[in-house]
C-alpha positions as a Markdown table, in Angstrom:
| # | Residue | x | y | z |
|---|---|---|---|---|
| 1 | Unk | 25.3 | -34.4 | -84.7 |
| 2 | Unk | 22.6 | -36.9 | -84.5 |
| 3 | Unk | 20.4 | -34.4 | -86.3 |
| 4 | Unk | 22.9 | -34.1 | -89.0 |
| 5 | Unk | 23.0 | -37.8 | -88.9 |
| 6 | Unk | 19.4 | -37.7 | -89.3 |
| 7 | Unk | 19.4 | -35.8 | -92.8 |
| 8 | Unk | 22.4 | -37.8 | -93.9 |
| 9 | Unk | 19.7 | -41.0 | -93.5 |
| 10 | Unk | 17.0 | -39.2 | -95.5 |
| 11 | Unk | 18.7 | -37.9 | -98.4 |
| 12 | Unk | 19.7 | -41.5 | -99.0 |
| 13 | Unk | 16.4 | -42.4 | -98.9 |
| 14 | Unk | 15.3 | -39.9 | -100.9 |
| 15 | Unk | 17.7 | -40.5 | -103.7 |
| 16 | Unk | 16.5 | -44.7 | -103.1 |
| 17 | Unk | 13.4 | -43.4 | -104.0 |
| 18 | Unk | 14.2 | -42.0 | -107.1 |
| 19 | Unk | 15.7 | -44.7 | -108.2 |
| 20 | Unk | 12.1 | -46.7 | -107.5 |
| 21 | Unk | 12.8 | -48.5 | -104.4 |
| 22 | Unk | 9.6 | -48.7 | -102.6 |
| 23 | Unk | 9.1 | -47.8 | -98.8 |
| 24 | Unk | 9.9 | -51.2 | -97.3 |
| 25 | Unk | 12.9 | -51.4 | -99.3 |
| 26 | Unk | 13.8 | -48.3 | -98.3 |
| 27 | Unk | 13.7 | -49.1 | -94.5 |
| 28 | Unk | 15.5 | -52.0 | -94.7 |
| 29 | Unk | 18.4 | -50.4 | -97.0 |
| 30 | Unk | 19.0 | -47.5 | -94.6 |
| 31 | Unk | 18.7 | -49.6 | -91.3 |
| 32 | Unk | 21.0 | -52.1 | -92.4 |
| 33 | Unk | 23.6 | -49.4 | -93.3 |
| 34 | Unk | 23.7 | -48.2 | -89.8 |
| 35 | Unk | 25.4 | -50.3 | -87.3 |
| 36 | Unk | 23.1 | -49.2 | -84.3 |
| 37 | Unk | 20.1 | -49.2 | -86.1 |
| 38 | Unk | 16.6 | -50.4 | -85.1 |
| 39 | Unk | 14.5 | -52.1 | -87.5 |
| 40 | Unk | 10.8 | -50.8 | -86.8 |
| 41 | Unk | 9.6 | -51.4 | -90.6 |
| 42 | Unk | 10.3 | -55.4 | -90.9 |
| 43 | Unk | 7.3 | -57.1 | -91.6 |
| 44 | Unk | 7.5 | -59.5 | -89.7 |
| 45 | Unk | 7.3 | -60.6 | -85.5 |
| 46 | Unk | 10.5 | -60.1 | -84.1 |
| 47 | Unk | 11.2 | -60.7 | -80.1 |
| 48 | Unk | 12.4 | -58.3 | -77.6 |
| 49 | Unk | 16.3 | -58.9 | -79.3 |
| 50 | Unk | 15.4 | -57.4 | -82.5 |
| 51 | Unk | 15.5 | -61.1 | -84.0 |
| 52 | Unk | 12.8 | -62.8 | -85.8 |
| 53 | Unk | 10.4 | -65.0 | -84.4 |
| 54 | Unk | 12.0 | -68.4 | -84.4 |
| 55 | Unk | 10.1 | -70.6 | -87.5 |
| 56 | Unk | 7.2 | -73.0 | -86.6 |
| 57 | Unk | 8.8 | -76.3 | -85.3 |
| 58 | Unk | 5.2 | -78.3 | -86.1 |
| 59 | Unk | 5.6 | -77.0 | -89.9 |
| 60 | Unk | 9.7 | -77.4 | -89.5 |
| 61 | Unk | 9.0 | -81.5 | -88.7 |
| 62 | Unk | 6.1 | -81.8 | -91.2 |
| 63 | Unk | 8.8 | -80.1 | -93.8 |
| 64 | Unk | 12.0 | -82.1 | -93.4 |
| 65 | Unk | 9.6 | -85.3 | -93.7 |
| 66 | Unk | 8.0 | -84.1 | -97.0 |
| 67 | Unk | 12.1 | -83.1 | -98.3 |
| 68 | Unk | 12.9 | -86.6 | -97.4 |
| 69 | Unk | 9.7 | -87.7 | -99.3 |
| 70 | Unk | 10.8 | -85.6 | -102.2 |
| 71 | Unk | 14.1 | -87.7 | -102.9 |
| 72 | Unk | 11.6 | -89.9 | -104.7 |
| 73 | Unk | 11.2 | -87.8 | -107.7 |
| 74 | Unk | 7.5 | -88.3 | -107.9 |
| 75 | Unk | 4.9 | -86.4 | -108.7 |
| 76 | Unk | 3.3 | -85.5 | -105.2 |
| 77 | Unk | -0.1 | -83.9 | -103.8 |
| 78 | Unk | -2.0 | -83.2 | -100.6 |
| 79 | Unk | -5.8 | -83.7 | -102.7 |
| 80 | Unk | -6.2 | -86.6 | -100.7 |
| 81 | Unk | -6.3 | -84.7 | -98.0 |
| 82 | Unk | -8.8 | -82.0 | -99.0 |
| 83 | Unk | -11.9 | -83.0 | -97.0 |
| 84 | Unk | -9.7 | -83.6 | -94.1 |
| 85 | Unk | -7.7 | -80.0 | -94.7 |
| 86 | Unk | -11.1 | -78.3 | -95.0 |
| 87 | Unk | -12.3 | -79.2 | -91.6 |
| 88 | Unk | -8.9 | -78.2 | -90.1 |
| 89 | Unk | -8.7 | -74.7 | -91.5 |
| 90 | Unk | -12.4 | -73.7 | -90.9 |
| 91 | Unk | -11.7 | -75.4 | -87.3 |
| 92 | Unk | -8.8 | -73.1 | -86.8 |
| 93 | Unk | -11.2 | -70.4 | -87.7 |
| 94 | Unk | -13.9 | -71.1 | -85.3 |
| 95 | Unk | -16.3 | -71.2 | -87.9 |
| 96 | Unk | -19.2 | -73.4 | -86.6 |
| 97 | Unk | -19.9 | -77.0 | -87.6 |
| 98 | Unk | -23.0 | -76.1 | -89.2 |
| 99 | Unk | -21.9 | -74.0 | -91.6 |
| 100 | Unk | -19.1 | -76.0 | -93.3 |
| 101 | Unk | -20.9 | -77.2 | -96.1 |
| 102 | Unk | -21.3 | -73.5 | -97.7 |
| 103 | Unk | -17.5 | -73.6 | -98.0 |
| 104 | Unk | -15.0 | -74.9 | -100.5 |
| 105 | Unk | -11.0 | -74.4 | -100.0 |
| 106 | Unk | -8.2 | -73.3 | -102.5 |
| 107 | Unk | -4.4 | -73.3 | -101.0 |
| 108 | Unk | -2.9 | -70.8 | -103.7 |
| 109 | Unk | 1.0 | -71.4 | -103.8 |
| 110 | Unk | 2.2 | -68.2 | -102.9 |
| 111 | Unk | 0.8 | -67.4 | -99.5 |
| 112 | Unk | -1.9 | -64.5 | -98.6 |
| 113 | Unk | -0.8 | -62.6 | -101.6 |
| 114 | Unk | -2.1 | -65.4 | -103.9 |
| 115 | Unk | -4.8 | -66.3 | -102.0 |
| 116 | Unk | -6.1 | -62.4 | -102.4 |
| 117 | Unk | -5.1 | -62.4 | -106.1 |
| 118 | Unk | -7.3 | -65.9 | -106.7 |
| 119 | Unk | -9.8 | -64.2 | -105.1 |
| 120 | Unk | -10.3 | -61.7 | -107.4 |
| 121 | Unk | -9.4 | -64.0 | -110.2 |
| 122 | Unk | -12.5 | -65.9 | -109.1 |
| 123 | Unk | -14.1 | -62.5 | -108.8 |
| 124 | Unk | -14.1 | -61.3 | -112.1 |
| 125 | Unk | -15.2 | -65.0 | -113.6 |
| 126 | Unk | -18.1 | -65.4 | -111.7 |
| 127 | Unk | -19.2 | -61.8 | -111.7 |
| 128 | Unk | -18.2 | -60.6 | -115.4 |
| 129 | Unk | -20.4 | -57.2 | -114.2 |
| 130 | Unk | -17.3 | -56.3 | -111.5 |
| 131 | Unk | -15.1 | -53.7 | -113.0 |
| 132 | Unk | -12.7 | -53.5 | -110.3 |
| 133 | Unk | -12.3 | -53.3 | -106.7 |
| 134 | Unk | -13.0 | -51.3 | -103.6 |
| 135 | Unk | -10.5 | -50.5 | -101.3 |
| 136 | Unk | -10.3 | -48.6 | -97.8 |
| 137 | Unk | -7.7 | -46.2 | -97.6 |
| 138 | Unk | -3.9 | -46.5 | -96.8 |
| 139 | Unk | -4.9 | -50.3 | -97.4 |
| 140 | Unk | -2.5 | -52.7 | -98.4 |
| 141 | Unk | 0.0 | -51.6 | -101.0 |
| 142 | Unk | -0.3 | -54.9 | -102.9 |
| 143 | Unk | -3.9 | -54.2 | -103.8 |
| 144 | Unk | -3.0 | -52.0 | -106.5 |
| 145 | Unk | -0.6 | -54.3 | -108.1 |
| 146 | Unk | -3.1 | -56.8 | -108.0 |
| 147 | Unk | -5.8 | -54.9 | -109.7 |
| 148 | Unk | -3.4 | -53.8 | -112.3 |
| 149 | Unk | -2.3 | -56.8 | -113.5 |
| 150 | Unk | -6.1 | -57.8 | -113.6 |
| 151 | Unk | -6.7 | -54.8 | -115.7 |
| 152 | Unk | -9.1 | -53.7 | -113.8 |
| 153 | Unk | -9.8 | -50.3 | -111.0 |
| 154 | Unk | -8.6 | -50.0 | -107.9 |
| 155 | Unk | -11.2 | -47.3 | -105.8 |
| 156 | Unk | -10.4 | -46.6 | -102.6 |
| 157 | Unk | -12.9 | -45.4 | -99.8 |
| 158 | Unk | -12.4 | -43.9 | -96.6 |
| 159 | Unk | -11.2 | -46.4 | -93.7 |
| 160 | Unk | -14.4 | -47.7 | -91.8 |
| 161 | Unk | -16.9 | -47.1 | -95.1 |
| 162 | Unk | -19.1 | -49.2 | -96.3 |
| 163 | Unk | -18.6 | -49.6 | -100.1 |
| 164 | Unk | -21.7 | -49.5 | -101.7 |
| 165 | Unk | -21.0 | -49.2 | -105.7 |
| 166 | Unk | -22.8 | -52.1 | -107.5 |
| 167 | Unk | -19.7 | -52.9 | -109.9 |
| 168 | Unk | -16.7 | -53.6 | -107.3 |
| 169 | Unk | -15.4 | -56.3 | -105.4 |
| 170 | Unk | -15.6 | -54.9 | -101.9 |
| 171 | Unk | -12.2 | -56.1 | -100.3 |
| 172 | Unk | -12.5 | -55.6 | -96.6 |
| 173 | Unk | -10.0 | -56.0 | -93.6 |
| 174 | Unk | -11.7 | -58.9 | -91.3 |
| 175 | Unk | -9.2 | -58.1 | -88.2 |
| 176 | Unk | -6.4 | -55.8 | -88.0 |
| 177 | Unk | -5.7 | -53.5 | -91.0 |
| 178 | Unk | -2.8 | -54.0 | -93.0 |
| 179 | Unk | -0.6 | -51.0 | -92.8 |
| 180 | Unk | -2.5 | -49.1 | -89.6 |
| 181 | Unk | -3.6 | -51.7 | -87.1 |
| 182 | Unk | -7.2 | -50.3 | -87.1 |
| 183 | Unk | -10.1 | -53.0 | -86.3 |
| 184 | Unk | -13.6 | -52.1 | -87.0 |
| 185 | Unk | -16.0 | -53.6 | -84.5 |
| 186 | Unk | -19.2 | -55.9 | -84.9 |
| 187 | Unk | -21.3 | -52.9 | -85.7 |
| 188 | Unk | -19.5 | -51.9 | -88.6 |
| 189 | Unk | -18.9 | -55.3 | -90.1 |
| 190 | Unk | -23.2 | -56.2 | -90.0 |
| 191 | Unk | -23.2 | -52.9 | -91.9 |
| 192 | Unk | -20.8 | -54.1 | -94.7 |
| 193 | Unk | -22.6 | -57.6 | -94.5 |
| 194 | Unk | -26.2 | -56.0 | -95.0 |
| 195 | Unk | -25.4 | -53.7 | -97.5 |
| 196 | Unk | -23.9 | -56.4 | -100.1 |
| 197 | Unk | -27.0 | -57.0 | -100.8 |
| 198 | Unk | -25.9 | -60.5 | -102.6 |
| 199 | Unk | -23.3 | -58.9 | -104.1 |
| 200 | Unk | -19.5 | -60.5 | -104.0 |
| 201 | Unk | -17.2 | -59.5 | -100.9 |
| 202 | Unk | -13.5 | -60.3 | -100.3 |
| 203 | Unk | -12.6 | -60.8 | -96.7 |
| 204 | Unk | -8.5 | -60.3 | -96.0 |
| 205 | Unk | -7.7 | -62.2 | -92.7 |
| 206 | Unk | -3.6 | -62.1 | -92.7 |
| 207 | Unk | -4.2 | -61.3 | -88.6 |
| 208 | Unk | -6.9 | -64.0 | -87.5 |
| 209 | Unk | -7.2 | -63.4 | -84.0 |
| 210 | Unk | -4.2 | -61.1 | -83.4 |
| 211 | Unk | -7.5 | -57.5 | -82.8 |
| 212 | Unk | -8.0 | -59.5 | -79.3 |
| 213 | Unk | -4.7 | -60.5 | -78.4 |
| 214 | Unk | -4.6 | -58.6 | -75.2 |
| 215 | Unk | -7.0 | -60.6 | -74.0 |
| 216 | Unk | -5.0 | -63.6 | -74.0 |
| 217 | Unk | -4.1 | -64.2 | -70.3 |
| 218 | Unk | -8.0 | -63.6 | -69.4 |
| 219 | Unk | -10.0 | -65.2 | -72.3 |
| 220 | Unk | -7.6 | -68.3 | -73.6 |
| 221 | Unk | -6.8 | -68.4 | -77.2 |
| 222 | Unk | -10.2 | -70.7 | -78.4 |
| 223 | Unk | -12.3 | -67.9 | -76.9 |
| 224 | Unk | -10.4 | -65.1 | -78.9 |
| 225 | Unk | -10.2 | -66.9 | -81.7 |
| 226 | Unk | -14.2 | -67.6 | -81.6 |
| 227 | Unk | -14.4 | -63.5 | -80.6 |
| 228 | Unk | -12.6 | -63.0 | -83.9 |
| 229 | Unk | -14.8 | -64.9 | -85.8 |
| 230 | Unk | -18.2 | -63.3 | -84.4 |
| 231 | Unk | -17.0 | -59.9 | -85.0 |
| 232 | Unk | -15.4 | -60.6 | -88.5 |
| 233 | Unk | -16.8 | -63.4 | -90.5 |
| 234 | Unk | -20.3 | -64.1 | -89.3 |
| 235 | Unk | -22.0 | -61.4 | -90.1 |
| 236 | Unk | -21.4 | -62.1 | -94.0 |
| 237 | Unk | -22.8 | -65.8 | -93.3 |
| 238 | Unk | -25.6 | -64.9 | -91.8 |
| 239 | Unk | -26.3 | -62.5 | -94.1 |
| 240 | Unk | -26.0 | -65.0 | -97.2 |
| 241 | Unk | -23.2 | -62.9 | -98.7 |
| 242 | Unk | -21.3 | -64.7 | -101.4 |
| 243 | Unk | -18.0 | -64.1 | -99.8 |
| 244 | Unk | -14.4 | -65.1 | -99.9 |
| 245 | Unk | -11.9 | -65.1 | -96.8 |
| 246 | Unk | -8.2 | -65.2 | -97.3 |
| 247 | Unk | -6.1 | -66.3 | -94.7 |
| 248 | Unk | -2.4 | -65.9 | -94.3 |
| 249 | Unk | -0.5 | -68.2 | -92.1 |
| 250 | Unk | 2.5 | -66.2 | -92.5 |
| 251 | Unk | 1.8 | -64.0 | -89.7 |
| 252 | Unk | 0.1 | -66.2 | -87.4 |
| 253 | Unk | 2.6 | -69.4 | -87.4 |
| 254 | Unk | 5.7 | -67.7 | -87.7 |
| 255 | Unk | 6.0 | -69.3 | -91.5 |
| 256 | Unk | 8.0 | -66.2 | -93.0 |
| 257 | Unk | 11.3 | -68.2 | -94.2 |
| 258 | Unk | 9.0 | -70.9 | -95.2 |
| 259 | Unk | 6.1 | -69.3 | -96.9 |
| 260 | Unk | 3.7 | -72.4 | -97.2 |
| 261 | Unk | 0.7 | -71.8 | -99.1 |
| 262 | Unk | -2.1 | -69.8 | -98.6 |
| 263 | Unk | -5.5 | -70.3 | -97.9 |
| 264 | Unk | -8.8 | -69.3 | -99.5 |
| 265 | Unk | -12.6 | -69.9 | -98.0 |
| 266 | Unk | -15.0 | -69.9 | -100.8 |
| 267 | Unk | -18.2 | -69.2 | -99.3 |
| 268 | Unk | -21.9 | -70.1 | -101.4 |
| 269 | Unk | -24.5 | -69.2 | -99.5 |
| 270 | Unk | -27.2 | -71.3 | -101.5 |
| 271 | Unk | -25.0 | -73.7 | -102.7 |
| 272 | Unk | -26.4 | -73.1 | -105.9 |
| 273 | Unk | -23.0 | -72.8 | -107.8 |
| 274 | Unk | -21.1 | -75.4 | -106.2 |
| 275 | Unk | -20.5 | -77.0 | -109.5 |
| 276 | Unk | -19.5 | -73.9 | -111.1 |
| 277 | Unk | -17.5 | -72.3 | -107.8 |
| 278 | Unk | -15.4 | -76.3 | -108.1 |
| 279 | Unk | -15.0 | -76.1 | -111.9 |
| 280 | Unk | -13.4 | -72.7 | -111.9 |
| 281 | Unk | -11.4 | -73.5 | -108.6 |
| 282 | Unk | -9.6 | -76.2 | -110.6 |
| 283 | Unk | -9.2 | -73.8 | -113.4 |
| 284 | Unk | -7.7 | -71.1 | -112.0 |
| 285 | Unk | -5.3 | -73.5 | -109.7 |
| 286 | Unk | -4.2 | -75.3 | -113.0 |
| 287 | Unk | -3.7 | -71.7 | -114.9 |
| 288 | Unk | -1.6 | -70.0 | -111.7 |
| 289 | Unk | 0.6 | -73.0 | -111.0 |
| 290 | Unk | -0.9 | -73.7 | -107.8 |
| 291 | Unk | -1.8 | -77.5 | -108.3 |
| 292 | Unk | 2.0 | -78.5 | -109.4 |
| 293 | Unk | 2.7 | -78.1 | -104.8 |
| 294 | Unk | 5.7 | -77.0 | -103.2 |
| 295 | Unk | 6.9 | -79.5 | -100.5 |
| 296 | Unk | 6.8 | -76.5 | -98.0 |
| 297 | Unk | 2.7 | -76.6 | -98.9 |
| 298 | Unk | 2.1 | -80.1 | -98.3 |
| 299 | Unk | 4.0 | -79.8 | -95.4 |
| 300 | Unk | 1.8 | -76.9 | -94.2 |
| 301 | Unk | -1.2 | -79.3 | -95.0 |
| 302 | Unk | 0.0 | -82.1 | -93.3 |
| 303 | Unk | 0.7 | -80.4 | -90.0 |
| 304 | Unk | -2.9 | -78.6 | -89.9 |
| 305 | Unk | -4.6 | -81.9 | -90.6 |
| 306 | Unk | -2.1 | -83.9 | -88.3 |
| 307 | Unk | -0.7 | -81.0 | -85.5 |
| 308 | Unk | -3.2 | -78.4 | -85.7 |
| 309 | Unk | -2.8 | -78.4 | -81.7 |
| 310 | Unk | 0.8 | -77.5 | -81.8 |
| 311 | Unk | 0.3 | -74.9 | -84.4 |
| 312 | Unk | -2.4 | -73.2 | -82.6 |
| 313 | Unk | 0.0 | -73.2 | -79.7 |
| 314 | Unk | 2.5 | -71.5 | -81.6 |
| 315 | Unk | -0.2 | -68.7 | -82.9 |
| 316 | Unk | -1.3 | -68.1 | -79.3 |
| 317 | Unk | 2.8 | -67.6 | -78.5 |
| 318 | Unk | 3.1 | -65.2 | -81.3 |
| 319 | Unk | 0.1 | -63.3 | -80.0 |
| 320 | Unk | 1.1 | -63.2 | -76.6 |
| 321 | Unk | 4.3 | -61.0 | -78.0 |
| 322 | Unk | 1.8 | -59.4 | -79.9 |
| 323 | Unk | 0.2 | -58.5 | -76.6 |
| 324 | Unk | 3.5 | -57.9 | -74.8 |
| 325 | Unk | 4.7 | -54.9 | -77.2 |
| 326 | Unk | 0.7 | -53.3 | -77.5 |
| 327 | Unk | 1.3 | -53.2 | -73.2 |
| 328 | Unk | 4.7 | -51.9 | -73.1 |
| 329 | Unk | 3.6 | -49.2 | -76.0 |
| 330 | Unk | 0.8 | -48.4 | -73.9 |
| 331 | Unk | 2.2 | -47.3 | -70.7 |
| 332 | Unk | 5.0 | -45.5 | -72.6 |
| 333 | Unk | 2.9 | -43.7 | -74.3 |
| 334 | Unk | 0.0 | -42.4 | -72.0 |
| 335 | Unk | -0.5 | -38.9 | -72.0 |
| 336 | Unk | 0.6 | -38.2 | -75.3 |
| 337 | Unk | -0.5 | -38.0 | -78.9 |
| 338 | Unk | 0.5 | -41.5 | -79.8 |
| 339 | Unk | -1.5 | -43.2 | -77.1 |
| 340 | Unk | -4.9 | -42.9 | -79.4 |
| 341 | Unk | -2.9 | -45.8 | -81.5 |
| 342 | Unk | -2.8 | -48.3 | -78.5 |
| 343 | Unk | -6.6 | -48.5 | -77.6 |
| 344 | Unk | -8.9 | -51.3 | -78.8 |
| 345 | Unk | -9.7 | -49.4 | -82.0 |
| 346 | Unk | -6.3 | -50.2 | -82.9 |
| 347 | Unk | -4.0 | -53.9 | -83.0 |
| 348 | Unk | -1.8 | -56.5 | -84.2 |
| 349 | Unk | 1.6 | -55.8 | -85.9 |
| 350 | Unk | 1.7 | -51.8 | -87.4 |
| 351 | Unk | 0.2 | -48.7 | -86.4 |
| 352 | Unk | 0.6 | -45.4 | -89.0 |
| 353 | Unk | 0.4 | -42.4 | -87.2 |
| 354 | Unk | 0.7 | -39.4 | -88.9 |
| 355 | Unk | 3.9 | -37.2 | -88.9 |
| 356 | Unk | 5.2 | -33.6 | -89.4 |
| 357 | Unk | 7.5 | -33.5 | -92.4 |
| 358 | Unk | 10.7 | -32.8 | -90.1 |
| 359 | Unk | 9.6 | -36.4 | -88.2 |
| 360 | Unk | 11.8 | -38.2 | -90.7 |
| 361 | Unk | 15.6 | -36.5 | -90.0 |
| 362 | Unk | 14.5 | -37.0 | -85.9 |
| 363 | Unk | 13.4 | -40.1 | -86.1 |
| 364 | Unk | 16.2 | -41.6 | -88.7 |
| 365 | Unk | 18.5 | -39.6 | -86.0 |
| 366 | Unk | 17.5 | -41.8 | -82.9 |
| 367 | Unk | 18.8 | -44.6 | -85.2 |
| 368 | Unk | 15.4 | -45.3 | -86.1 |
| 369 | Unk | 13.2 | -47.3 | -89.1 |
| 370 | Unk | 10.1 | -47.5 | -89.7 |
| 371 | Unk | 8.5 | -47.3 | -92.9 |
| 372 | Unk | 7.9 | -44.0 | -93.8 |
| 373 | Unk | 5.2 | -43.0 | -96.7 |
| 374 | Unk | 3.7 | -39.0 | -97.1 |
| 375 | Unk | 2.5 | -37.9 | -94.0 |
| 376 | Unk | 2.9 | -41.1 | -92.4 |
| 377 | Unk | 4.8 | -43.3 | -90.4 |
| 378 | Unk | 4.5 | -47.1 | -89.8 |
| 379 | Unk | 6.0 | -48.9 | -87.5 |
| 380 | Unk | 5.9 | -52.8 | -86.5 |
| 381 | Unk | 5.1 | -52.5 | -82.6 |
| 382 | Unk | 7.1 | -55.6 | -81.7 |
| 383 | Unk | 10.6 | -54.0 | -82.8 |
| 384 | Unk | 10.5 | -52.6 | -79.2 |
| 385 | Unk | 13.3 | -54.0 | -77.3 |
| 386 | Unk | 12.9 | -55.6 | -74.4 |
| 387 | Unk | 15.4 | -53.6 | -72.8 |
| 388 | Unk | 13.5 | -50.8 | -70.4 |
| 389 | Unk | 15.5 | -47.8 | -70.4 |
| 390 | Unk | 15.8 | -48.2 | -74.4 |
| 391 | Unk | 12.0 | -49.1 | -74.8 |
| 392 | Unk | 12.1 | -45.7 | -73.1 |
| 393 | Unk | 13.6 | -43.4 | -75.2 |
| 394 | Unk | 12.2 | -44.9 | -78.5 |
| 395 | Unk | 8.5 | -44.6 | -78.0 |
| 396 | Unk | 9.3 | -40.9 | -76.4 |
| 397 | Unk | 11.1 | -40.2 | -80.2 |
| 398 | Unk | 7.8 | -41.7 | -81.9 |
| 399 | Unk | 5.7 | -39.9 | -79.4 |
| 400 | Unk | 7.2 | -36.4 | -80.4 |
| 401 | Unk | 7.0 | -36.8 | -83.8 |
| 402 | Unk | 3.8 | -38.7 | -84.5 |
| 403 | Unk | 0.1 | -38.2 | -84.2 |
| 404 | Unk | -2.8 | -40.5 | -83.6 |
């Protein structure tokens, strides 16, 4: 039955595809059509319930004050604040004192997807040689859509290369990948730094600090945080590669009904196009809509500038479930091919194991969801219940059908 079950679930999926439904909508479509369902392909942090993580109360206060400011009717902006915001975001990041003045900051409207797409927006202005950009692969799906709209290539690379052709815009994971979980260490990242040989490099950090959140408990969030940094940003500095980071708060503040701004390091090493980096800033702000702000994004501002203490105490929550689920998934999973995805090549919200292709009718017949794409299957690591006899059986279902 539950393997008839099972099929049921995939031809529906199947036919969701054919009508273009992509894979997340596909997960969400077939688990919310099934009353005992479990929701493994939400991209989001859920808690041990099944329920999403509750929403920021520092950027909740900071957001029913700006509302109330909005009755107004004025026009209203957080530029005042730039110096001030600057200092708080490249605080949050650990990035040392010393170094601030190589950076400017951009807050792109909608989130880490427009902070990657002003990126490469920048990208293409300041470097008219770039044709498109370099990718690794099973990256972010977005990626694609980005570079299309640009008009421009999307090459992908295997995961853990270092992208060498003279013509892209290398885009590299700085944390946990997007879609697998997979960190690359120090080593790898002084590789990617050296070889851009002053060419342009895009670091996307929607994780900051979430590759060393099982060390938590031991280390204390500023020391993981400034881990994160050493491994994953440094490097490029030191190396005096022209570089930009951006950084999602989505993930890390629990800001997904919300979805604040995003925000985008602009890193010169010479400071020799400040003026032109500052120009083209306002530019491509004015042109995507970014300067007219949401009251959600000054309200984001306001509380990193004036609470940045309670929203780092919310991010260090959010990684301690983080670090919760990767334990529970690890002792479930010793001994068997899964395991290989809870080790410390591997973190933060998704893992993709591979999978057979009868893994789909099973799992879809325990009731449940992940996100599957060919040959693949990811799953968001905190959907595991708290419940232990449950936990149980649903990492033995992944464990039988999925490989490391």
């Amino acid at each position: 039955m539950t393997s008839s079950f099972g099929a049921d679930v995939q031809r529906v999926a199947e036919s969701l595809s054919a009508q273009g439904k992509d894979a997340n909508q596909i997960a969400k479509i077939v688990c919310d059509q099934d009353p005992v369902g479990h929701n493994y392909g939400i991209g989001i942090v859920v808690d041990g319930q099944g329920r999403a993580w509750p929403t920021s109360e520092s950027l909740l206060k900071h957001a029913r004050k700006e509302i109330e400011n909005s009755l107004h009717g004025e026009y209203m902006s957080t530029a005042s604040m730039a110096p001030e915001l600057k200092e708080a975001v490249l605080g949050w990041q650990r990035i040392p004192e010393e170094h601030w003045d190589r950076f400017s900051l951009l807050i792109p409207s909608d989130a880490g997807t427009g902070a990657v797409k002003t990126a490469v927006e920048m990208a293409l202005q300041l470097y008219p040689g770039l044709q498109g950009i370099g990718v690794e692969e099973l990256s972010w799906p977005a990626y694609k859509a980005i570079a299309g709209m640009s008009r421009i290539a999307c090459r992908e690379f295997p995961i853990g290369d270092v992208m060498d052709t003279p013509d892209i815009l290398r885009v590299y994971q700085a944390g946990p990948m997007n879609t697998t979980g997979r960190v690359q260490p120090l080593e790898i990242m002084t590789r990617r730094a050296l070889a851009a040989n002053g060419r342009p490099v895009l670091l996307d950090r929607a994780y900051s600090g979430f590759e060393y959140a099982r060390l938590l408990d031991s280390h204390g969030y500023d020391r993981i945080m400034g881990m994160s940094y050493n491994d994953q940003i440094r490097p490029f500095i030191e190396n005096d590669v022209p570089f930009w980071v951006s950084v999602s708060p989505t993930k890390s503040f629990g800001t997904f009904a919300l979805r604040p701004c995003g925000l985008l390091l602009v890193h010169d090493p010479g400071s020799s196009r400040g003026g032109e980096i500052a120009a083209l800033a306002n530019t491509v702000t004015r042109a995507r809509g970014s300067s007219f702000e949401h009251p959600v994004t000054r309200a984001f501002v306001s509380s990193l500038v004036h609470d940045r203490e309670s929203l780092e105490q919310e991010h260090a929550a959010i990684l301690g479930r983080v670090a919760a689920a990767e334990e529970a998934w690890m002792e479930r999973s010793a001994g068997t091919p899964l395991a290989e995805q809870f080790t410390e090549r591997y973190a933060g919200l998704f893992r993709n194991p591979r999978i057979e292709d009868e893994a789909r009718a099973a799992i879809y017949g325990a009731h449940l969801y992940p996100v599957f794409t060919p040959g693949r299957c990811r799953l968001n690591i905190t959907g595991l219940p708290e419940d232990e006899d449950l936990a149980r059986e649903h990492v033995a279902v992944f464990a039988s059908y999925c490989r490391g």
